[in-house]
C-alpha atoms as a printed R data frame, in Angstrom:
    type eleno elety resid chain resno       x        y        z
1   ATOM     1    CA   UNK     A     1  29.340 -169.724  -32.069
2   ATOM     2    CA   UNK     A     2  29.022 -166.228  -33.847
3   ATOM     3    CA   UNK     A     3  32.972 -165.598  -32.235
4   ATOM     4    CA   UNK     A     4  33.978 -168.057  -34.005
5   ATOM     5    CA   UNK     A     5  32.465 -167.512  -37.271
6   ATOM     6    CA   UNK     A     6  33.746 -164.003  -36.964
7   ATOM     7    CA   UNK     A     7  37.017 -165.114  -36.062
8   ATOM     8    CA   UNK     A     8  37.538 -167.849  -39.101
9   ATOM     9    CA   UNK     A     9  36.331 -164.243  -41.102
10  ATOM    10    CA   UNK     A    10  39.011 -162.459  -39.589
11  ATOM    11    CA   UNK     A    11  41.259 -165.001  -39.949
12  ATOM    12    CA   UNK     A    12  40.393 -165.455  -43.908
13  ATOM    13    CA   UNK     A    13  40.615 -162.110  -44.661
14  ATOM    14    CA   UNK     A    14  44.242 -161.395  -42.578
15  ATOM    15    CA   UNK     A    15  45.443 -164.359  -44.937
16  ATOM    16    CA   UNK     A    16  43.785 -162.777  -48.347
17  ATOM    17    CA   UNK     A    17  45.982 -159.485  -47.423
18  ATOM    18    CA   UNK     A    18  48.868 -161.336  -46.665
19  ATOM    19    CA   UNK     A    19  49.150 -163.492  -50.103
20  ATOM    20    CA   UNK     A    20  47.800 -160.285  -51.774
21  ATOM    21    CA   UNK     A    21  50.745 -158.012  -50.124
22  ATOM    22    CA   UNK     A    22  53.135 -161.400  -51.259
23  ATOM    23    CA   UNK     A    23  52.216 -160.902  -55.231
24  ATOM    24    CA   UNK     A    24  52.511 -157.361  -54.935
25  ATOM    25    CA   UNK     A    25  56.118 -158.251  -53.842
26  ATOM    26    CA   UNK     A    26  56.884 -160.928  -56.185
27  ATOM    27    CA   UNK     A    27  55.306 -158.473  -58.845
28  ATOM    28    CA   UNK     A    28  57.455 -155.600  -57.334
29  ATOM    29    CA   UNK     A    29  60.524 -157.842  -57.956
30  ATOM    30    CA   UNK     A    30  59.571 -158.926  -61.391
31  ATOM    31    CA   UNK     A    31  59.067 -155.687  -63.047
32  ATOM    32    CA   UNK     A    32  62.075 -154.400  -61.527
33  ATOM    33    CA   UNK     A    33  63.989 -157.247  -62.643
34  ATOM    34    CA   UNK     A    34  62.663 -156.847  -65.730
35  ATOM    35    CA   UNK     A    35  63.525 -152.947  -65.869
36  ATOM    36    CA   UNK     A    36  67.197 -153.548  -64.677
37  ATOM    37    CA   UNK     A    37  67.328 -156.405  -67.282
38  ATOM    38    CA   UNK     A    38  66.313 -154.259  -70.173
39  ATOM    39    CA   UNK     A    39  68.612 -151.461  -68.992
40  ATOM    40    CA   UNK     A    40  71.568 -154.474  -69.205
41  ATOM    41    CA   UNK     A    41  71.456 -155.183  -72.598
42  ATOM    42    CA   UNK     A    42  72.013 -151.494  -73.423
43  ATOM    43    CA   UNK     A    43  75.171 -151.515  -70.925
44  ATOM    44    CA   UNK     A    44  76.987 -154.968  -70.908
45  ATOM    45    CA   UNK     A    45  75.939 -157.646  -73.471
46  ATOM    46    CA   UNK     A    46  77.456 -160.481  -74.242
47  ATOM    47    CA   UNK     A    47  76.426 -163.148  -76.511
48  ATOM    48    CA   UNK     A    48  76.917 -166.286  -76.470
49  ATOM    49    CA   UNK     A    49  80.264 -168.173  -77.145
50  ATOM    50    CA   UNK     A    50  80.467 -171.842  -77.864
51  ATOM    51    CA   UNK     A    51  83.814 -174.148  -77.061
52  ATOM    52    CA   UNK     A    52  85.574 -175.996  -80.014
53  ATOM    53    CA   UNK     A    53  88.857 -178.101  -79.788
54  ATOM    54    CA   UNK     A    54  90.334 -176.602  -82.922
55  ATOM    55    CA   UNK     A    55  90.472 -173.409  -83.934
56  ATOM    56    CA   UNK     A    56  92.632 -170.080  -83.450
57  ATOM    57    CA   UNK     A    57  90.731 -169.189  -80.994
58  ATOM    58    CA   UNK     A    58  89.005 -171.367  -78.127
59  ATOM    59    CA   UNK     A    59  85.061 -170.900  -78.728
60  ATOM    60    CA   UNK     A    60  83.200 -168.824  -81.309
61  ATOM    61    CA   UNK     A    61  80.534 -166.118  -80.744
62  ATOM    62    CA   UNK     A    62  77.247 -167.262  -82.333
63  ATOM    63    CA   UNK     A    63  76.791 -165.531  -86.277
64  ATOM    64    CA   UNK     A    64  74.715 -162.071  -85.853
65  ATOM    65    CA   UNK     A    65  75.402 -161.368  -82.407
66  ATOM    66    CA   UNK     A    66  76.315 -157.985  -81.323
67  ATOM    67    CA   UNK     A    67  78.713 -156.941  -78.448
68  ATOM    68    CA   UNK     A    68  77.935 -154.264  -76.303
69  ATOM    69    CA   UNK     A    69  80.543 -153.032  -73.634
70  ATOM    70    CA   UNK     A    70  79.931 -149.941  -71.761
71  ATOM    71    CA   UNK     A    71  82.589 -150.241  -69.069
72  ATOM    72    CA   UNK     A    72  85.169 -148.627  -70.178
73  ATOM    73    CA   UNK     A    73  83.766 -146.331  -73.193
74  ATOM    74    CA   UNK     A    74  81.102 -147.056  -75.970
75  ATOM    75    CA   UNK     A    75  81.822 -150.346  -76.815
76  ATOM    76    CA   UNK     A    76  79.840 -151.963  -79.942
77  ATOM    77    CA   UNK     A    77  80.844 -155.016  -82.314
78  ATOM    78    CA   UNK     A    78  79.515 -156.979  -84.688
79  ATOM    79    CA   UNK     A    79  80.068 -160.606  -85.130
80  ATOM    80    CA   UNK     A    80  80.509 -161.926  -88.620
81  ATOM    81    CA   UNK     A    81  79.011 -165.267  -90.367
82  ATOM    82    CA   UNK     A    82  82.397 -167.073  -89.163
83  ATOM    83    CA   UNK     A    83  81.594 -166.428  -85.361
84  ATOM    84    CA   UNK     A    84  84.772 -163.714  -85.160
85  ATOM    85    CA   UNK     A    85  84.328 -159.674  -84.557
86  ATOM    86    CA   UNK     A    86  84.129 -158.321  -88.147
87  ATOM    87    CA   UNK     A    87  82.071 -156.330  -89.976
88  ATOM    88    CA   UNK     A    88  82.633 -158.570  -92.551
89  ATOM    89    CA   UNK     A    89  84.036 -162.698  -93.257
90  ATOM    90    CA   UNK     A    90  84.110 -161.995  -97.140
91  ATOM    91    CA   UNK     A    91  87.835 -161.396  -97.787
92  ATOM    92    CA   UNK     A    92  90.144 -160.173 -100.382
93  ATOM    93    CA   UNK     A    93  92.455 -162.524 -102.641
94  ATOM    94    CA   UNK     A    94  95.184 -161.016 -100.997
95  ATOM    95    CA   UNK     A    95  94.133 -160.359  -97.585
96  ATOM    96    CA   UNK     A    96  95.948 -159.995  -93.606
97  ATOM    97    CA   UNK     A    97  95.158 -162.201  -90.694
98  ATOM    98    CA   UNK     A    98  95.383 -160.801  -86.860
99  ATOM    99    CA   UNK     A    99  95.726 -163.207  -84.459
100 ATOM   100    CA   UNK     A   100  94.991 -160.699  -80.906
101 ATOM   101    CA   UNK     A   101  93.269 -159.953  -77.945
102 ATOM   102    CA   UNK     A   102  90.679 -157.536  -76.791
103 ATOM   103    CA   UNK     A   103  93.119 -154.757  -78.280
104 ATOM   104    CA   UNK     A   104  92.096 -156.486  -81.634
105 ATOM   105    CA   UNK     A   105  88.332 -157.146  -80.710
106 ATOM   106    CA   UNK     A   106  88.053 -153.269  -80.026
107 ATOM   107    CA   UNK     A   107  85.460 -154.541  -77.209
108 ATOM   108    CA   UNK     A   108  85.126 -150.985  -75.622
109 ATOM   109    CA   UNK     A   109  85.232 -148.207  -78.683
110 ATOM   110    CA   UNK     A   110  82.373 -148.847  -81.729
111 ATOM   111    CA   UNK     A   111  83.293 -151.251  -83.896
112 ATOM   112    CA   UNK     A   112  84.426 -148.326  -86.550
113 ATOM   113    CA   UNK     A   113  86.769 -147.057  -84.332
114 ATOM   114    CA   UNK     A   114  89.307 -150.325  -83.857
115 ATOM   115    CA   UNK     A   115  92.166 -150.321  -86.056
116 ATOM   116    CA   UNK     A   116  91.100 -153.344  -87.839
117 ATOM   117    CA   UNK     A   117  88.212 -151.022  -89.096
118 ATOM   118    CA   UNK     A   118  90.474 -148.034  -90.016
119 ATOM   119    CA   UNK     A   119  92.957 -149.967  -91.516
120 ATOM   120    CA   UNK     A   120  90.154 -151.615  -93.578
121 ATOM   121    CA   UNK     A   121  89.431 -148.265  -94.520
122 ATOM   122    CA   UNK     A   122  92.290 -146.943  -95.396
123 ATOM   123    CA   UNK     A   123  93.231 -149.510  -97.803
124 ATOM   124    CA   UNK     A   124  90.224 -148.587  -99.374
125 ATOM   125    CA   UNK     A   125  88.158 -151.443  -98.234
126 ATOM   126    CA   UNK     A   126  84.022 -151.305  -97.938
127 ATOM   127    CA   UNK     A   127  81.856 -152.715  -95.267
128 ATOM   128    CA   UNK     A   128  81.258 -155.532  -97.776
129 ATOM   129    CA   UNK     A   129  85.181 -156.507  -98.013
130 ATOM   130    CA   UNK     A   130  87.921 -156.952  -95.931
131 ATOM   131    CA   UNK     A   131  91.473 -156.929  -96.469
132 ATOM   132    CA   UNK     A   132  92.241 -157.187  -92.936
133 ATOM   133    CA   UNK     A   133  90.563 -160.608  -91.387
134 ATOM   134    CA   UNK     A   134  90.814 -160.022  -87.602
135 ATOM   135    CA   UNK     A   135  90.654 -163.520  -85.507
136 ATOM   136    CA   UNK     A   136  91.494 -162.772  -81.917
137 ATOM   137    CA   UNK     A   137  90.104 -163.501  -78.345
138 ATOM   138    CA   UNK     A   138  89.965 -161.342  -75.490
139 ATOM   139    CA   UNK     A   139  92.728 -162.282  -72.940
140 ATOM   140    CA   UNK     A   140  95.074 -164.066  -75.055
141 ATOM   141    CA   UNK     A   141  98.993 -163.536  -75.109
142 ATOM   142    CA   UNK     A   142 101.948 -164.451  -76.886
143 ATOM   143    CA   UNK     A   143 101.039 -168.150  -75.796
144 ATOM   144    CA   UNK     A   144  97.750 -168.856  -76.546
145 ATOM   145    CA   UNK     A   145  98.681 -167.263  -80.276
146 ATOM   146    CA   UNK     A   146 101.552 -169.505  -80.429
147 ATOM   147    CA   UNK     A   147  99.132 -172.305  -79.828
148 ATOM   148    CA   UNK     A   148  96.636 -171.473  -82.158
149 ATOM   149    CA   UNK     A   149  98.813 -170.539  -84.668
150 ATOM   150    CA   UNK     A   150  98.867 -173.697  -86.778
151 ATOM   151    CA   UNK     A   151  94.868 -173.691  -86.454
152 ATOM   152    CA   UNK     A   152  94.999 -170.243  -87.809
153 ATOM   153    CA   UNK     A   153  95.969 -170.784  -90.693
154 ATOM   154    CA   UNK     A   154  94.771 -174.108  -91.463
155 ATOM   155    CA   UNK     A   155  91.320 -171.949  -91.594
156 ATOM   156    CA   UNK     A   156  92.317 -169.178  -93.464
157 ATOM   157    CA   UNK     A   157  95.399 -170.477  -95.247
158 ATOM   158    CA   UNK     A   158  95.482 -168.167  -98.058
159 ATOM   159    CA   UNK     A   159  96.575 -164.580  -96.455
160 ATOM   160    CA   UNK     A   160  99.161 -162.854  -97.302
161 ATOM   161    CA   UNK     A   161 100.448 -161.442  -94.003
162 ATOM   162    CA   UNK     A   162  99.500 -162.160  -90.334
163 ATOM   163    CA   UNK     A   163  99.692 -159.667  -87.407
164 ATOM   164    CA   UNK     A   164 100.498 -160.811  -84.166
165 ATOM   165    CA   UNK     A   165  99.203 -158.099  -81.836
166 ATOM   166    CA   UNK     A   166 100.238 -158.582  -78.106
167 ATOM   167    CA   UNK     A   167 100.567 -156.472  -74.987
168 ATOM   168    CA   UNK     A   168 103.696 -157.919  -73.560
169 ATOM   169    CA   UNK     A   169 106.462 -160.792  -74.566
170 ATOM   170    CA   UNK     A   170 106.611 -161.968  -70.887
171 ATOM   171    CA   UNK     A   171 105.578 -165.355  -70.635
172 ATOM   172    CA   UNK     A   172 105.450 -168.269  -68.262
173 ATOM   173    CA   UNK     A   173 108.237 -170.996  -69.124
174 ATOM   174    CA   UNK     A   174 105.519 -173.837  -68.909
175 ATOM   175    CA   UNK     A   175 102.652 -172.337  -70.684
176 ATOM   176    CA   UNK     A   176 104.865 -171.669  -73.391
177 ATOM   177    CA   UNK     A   177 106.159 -175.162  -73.920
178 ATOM   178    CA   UNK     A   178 102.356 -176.512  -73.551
179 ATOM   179    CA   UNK     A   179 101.973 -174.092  -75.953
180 ATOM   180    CA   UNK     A   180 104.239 -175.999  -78.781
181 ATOM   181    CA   UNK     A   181 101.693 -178.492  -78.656
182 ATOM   182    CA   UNK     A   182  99.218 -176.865  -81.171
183 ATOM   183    CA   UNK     A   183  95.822 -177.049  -81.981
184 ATOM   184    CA   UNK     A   184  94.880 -177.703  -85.630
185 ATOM   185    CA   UNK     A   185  91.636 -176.847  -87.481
186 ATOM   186    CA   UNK     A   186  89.095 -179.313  -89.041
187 ATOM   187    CA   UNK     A   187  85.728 -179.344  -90.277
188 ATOM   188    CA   UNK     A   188  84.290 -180.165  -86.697
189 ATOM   189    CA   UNK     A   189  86.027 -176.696  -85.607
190 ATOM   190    CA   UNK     A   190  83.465 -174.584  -88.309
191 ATOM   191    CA   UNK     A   191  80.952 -172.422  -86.673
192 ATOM   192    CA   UNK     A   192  77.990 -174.372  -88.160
193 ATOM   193    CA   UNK     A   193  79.569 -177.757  -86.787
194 ATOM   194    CA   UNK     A   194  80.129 -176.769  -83.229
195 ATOM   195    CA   UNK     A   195  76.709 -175.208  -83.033
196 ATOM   196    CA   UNK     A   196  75.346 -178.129  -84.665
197 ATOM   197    CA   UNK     A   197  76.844 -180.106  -81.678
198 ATOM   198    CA   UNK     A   198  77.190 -178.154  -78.946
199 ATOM   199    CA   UNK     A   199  76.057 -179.480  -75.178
200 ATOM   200    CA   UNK     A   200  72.726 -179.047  -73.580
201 ATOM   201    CA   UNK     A   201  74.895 -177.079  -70.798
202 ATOM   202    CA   UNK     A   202  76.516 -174.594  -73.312
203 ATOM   203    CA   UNK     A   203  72.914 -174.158  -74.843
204 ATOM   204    CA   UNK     A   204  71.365 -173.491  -71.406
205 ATOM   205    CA   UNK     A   205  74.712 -171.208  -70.141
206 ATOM   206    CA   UNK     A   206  73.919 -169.468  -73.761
207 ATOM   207    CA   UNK     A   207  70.376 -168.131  -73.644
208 ATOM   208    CA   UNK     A   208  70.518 -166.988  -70.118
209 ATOM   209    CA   UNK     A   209  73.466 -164.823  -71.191
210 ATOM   210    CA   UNK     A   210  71.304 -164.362  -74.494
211 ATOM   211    CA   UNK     A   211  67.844 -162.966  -72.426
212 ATOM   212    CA   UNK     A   212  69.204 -162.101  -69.157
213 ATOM   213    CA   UNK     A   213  72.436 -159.804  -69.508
214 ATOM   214    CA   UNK     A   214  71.676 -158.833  -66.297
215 ATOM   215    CA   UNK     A   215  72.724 -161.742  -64.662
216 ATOM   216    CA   UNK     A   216  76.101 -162.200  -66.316
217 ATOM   217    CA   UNK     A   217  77.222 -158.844  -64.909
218 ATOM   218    CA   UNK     A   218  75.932 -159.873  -61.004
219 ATOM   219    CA   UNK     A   219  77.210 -162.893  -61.109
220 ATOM   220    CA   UNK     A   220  81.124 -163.142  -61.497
221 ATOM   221    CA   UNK     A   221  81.920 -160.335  -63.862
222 ATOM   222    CA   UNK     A   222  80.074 -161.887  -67.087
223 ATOM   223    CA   UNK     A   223  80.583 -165.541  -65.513
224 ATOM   224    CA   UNK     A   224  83.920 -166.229  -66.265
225 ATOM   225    CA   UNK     A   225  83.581 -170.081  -65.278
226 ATOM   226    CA   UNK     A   226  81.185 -170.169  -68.169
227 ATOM   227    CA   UNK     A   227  82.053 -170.351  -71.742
228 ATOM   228    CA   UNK     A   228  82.635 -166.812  -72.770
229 ATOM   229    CA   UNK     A   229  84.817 -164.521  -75.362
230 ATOM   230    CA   UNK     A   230  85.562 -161.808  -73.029
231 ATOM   231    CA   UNK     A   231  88.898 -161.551  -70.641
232 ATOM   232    CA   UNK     A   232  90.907 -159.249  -69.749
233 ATOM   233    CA   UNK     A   233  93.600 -158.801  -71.994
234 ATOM   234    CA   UNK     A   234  96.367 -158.096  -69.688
235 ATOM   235    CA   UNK     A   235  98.498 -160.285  -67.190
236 ATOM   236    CA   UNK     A   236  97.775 -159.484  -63.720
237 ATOM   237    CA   UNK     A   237 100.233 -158.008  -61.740
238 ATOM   238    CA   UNK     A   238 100.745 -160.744  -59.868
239 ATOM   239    CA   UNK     A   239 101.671 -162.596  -62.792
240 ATOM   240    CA   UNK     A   240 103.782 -160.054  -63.998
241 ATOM   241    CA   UNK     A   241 105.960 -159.366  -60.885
242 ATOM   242    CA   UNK     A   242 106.236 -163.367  -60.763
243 ATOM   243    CA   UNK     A   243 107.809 -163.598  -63.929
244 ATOM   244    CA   UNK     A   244 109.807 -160.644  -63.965
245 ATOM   245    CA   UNK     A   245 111.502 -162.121  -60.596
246 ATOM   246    CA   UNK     A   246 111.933 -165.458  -62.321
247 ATOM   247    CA   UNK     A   247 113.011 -164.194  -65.568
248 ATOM   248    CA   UNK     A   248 115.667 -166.848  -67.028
249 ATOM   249    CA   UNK     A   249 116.984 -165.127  -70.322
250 ATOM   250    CA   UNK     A   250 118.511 -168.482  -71.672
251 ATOM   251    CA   UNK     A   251 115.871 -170.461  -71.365
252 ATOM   252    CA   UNK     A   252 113.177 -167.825  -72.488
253 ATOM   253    CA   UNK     A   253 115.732 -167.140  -75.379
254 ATOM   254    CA   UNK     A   254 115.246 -170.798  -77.021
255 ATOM   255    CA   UNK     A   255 112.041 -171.244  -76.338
256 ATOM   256    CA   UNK     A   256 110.596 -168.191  -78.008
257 ATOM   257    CA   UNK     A   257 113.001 -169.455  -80.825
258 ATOM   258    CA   UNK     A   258 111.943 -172.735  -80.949
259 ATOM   259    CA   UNK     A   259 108.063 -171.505  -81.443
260 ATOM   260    CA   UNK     A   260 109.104 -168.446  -84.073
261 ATOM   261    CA   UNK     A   261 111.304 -171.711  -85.837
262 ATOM   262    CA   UNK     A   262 108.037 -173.825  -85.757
263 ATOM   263    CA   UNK     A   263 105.439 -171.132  -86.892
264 ATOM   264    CA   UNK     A   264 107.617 -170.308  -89.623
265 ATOM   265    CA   UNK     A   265 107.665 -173.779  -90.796
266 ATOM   266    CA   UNK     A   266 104.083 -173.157  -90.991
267 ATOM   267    CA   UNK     A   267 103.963 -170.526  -92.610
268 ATOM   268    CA   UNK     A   268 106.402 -168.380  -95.398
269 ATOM   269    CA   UNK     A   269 104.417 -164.946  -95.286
270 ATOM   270    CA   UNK     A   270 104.966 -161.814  -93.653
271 ATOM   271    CA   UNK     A   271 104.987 -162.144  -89.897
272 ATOM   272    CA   UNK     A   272 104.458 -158.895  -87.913
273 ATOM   273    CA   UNK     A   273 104.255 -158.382  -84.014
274 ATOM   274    CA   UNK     A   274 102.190 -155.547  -83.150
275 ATOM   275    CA   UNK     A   275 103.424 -154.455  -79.745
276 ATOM   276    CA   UNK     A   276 101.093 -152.510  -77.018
277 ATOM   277    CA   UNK     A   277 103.031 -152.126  -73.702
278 ATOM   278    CA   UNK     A   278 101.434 -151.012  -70.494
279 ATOM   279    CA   UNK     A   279 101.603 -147.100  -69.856
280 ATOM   280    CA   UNK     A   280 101.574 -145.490  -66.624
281 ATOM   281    CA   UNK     A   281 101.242 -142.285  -65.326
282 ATOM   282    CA   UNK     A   282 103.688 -141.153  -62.771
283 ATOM   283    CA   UNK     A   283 104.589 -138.017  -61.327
284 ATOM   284    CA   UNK     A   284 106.559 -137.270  -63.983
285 ATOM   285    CA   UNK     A   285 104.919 -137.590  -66.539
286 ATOM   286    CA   UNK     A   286 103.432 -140.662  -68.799
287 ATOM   287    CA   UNK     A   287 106.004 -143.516  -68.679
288 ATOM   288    CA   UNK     A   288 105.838 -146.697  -71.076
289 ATOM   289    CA   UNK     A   289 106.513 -150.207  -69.134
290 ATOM   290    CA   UNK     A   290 108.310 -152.309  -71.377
291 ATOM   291    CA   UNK     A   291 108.420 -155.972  -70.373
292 ATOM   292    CA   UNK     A   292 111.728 -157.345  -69.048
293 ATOM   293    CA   UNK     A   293 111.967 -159.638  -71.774
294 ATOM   294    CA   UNK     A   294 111.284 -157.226  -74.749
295 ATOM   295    CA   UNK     A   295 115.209 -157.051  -75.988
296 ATOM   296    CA   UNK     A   296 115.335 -160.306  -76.208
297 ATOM   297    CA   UNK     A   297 112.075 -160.894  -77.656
298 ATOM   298    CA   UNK     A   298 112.836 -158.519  -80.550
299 ATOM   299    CA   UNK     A   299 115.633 -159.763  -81.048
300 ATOM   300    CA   UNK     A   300 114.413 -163.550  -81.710
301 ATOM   301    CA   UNK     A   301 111.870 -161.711  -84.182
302 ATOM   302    CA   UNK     A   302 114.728 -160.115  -86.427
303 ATOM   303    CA   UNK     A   303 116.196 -163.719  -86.694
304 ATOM   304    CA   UNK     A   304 113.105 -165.300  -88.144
305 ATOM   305    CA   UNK     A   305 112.466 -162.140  -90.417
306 ATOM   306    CA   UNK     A   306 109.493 -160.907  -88.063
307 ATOM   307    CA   UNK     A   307 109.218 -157.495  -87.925
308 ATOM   308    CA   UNK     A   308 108.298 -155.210  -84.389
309 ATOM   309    CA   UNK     A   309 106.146 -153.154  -84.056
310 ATOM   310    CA   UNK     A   310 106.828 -151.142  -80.919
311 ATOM   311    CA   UNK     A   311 103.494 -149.174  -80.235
312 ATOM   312    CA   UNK     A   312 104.656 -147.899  -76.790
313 ATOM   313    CA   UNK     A   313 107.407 -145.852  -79.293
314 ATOM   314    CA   UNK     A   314 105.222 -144.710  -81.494
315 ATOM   315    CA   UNK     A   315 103.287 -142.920  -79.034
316 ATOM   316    CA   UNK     A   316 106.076 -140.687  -77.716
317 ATOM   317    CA   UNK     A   317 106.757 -139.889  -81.266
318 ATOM   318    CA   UNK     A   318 103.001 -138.747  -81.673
319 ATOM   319    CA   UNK     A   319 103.439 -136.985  -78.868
């Protein structure tokens, strides 16, 4: 009898240790969650974005949010009352649009280090006021501008100018001509609308990648299935080495005219293409990669009075 009384003691006391060894390891894991958590929101943060069917651009960051990128340098941005990356939405009667990617966005340098900020600047243009309005999204090309074009100016339809800034004029036949069927803007497109109305998923998706940063790095490079601002801005090179191989000048010919012809419908101000090809650095040296298409692309421009601006150039000259 006394065996057994012992052994039921033993017995209770082996389990005790064991679920007391368990919390320590759940606690273990907590706090260092917690510590690797905190450290992510110094390193990769991204806020959260919210889809719309109009726009310029696809989704919206939430008003207030800031954007912290450490990948690839110091990256820091601040998102303005109108859900895009400016220091500030209150605009000058006679003020520029830039419809871009992350080159625009400036997701990995401080936000007073992208050229939307030094050209601000140097027009003589405070933190209060901006002269140049940038609305881009991370990833897009010549295509996705082309679609959101109309939208674009719908919203802000009383600039002056508008900046196109892309990293190459290759584009995919078919994209392009879904790409003639624009989005436009409305009411229901407005930052206060969409987050008025936005889905019980894309609130969930949102303050995960709100509290826990952590998780949006681990798990699929910021989730890209979720809705989210930031992609890479520049084709693959799979996608590039498909459409160079496939690249039919006649047909790329009118339908880069046909979109410059319907944008310009649109609108009557000045149209500029800021141009940012790929460098790489061989053996010999640093060596620009213009697009296969670029001739031809600059020379649609000229016809519809769009000016080119060839950064890849400039650099050499700098140089």
């Amino acid at each position: 009898m006394m065996y057994m009384r012992k052994l039921k003691k033993d017995k209770g006391l082996k389990g005790i240790v064991a679920n007391s060894s368990l919390l320590q390891w759940v606690l273990a894991c907590m706090l260092a969650f917690a510590i690797v958590n905190g450290i992510a929101f110094l390193y990769n943060y991204d806020p959260e974005w919210v889809k719309r069917s109009g726009g310029m651009t696809e989704g919206l960051y939430v008003p207030g949010s800031r954007v912290i990128i450490n990948e690839e340098g110091n990256g820091y941005g601040i998102v303005d009352k109108n859900g895009y990356m400016n220091y500030s939405a209150c605009l000058d009667k006679d003020y520029i649009l830039v419809f871009g990617n992350s080159q625009s966005n400036g997701y990995n340098v401080h936000y007073s280090d992208t050229y939307i900020y030094r050209l601000n600047t140097m027009l003589g243009f405070s933190d209060s006021l901006s002269c140049v309005y940038n609305v881009s999204n991370g990833g897009y090309t010549i295509c996705d501008i082309i679609k959101g074009f109309k939208a674009g100016i719908m919203e802000f339809p009383h600039s002056s100018g508008v900046v196109i800034q892309i990293n190459s004029t290759d584009f995919d036949l078919r994209t392009m001509e879904n790409a003639l069927k624009q989005r436009e803007y409305s009411d229901e497109d407005s930052i206060d609308y969409v987050l008025e109305h936005r889905t019980l998923e894309n609130r969930i998706q949102g303050k995960i990648k709100k509290y826990f940063p952590f998780m949006t790095i681990v798990v699929g490079e910021r989730f890209p299935k979720w809705e989210k601002g930031l992609e890479n801005a520049f084709f693959t090179h799979q996608q590039q080495d498909y459409i160079k191989e496939n690249y039919n000048r006649e047909e790329y010919r009118e339908l880069l005219s046909e979109s410059f012809g319907k944008i310009r419908k649109e609108y009557n101000g000045k149209l500029m293409v800021l141009y940012l090809p790929s460098i790489s650095i061989e053996n010999s040296g640093m060596v620009i990669d213009y697009d296969i298409s670029f001739s031809d692309f600059s020379d649609i421009c000229s016809r519809y009075d769009i000016e080119v601006i060839d950064m890849g150039g400039g650099i050499f000259k700098k140089l």
